[in-house]
C-alpha positions in Angstrom: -12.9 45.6 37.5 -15.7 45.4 34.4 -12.7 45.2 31.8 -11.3 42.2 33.6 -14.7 40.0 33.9 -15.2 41.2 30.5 -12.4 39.5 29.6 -12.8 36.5 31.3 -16.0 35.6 29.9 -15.2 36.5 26.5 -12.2 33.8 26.8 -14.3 31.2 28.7 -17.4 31.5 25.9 -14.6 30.9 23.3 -13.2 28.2 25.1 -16.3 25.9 25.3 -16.8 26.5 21.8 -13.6 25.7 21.2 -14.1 22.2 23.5 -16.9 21.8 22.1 -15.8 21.7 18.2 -12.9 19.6 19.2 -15.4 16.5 21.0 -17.1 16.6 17.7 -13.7 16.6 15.9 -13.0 13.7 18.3 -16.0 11.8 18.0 -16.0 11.6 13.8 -11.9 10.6 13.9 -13.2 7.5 16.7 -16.2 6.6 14.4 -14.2 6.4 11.2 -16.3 9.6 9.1 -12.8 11.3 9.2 -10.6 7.9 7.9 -8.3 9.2 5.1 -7.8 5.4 4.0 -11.2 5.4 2.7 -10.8 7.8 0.2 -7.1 6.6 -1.0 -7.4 5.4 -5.0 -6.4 2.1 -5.5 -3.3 1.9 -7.1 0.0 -0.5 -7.6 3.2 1.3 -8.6 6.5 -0.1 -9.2 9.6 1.3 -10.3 10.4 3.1 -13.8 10.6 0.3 -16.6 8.8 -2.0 -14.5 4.9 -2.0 -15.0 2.4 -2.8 -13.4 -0.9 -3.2 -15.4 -3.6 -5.0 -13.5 -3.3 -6.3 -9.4 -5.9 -8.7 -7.2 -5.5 -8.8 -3.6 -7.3 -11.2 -1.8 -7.2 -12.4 2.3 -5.2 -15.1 0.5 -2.7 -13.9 -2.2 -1.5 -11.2 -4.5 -1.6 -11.4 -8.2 0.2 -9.6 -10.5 0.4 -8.6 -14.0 3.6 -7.4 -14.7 5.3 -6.1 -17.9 8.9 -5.2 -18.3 9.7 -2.6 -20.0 13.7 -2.3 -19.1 14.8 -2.4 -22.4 16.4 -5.5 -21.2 15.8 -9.1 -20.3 15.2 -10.5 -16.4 14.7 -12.8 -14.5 12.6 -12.7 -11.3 14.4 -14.1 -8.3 11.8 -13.2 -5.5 8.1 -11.0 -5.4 7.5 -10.0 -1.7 4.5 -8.4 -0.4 5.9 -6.3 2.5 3.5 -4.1 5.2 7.1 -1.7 5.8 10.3 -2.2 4.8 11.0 -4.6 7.4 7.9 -6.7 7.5 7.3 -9.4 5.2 3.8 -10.9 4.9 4.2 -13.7 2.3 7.0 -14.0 -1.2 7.3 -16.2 -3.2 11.0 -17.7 -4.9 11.2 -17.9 -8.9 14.9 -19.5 -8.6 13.4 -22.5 -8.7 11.2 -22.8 -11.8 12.4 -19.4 -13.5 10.4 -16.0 -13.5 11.8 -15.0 -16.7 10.5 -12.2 -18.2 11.4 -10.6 -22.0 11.7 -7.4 -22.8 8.1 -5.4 -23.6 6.9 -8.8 -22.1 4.1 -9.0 -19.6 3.5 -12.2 -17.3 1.1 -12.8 -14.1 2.8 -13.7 -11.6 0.8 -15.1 -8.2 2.2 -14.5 -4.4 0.4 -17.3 -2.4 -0.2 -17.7 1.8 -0.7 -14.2 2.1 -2.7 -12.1 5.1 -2.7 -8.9 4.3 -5.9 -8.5 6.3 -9.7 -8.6 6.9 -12.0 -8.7 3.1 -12.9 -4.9 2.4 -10.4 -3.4 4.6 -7.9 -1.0 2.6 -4.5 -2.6 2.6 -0.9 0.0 1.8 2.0 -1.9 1.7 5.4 -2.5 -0.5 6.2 -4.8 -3.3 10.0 -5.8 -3.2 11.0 -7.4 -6.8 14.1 -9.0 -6.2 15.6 -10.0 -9.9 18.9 -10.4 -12.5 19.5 -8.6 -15.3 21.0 -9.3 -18.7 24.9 -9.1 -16.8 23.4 -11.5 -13.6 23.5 -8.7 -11.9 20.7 -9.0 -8.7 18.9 -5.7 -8.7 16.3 -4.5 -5.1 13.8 -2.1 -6.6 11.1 -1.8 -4.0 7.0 -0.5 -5.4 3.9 0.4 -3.2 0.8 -1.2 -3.9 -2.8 0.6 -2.0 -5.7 -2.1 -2.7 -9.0 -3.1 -1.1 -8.9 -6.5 0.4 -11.4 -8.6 -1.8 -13.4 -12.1 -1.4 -11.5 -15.0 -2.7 -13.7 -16.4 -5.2 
């Protein structure tokens, strides 16, 4: 008889303890303090040969500074900001005015009518260069870009 209410309240002590650290666990994940966006670096990476040296995000548009480092010329047909790989917020089309770009070249290259979000949120997303190489062949390479949302000035 002892050993069996012995055991019982030696699981129920445990167990509010254990309800109890999970509420608090609870609580801090509702409130934010436990937010693993917060403490992602900021960072824009596109694929190998493509670079990408310096990136503004604003609640209005995406710049770029891109420099190719192919070992070939291209030309940009399309920059898309993309929230998956299905979701496009805002591109903009170089066919018409040429996004050329030479070889160890670097250009800035601006995405307009973009919403990524509210100003000092975190924003991860994809950058979908859509381009033709030396051949006219149109290459896909596809980047991911983590940046805080910042004041349009």
């Amino acid at each position: 008889m002892r050993r069996g209410q012995a055991a019982i309240e030696f699981l129920m002590t445990y167990g509010w303890a254990l309800l109890i650290i999970l509420v608090a666990i609870s609580a801090l994940v509702y409130f934010g303090i436990l937010n693993a966006d917060r403490f992602l670096p900021e960072r824009c990476d596109l694929p190998t040969g493509i670079a990408c040296l310096s990136f503004k995000l604003t609640d209005d548009d995406l710049t770029l500074v891109i420099q190719n480092n192919l070992g070939e010329d291209i030309t940009f047909r399309q920059i898309a900001l993309m929230r998956t790989r299905n979701s496009t917020l805002c591109s903009t089309n170089y066919t018409s005015f040429g996004g050329s770009l030479i070889n160890g070249d670097k250009n800035t290259y601006t995405i307009s009518n973009c919403e990524p979000g509210i100003e000092g949120q975190k924003f991860k997303g994809l950058i979908k260069l859509l381009y033709d190489d030396e051949e006219t062949i149109q290459r896909s390479r596809t980047g991911e870009l983590v940046a805080t949302i910042e004041e349009v000035q």
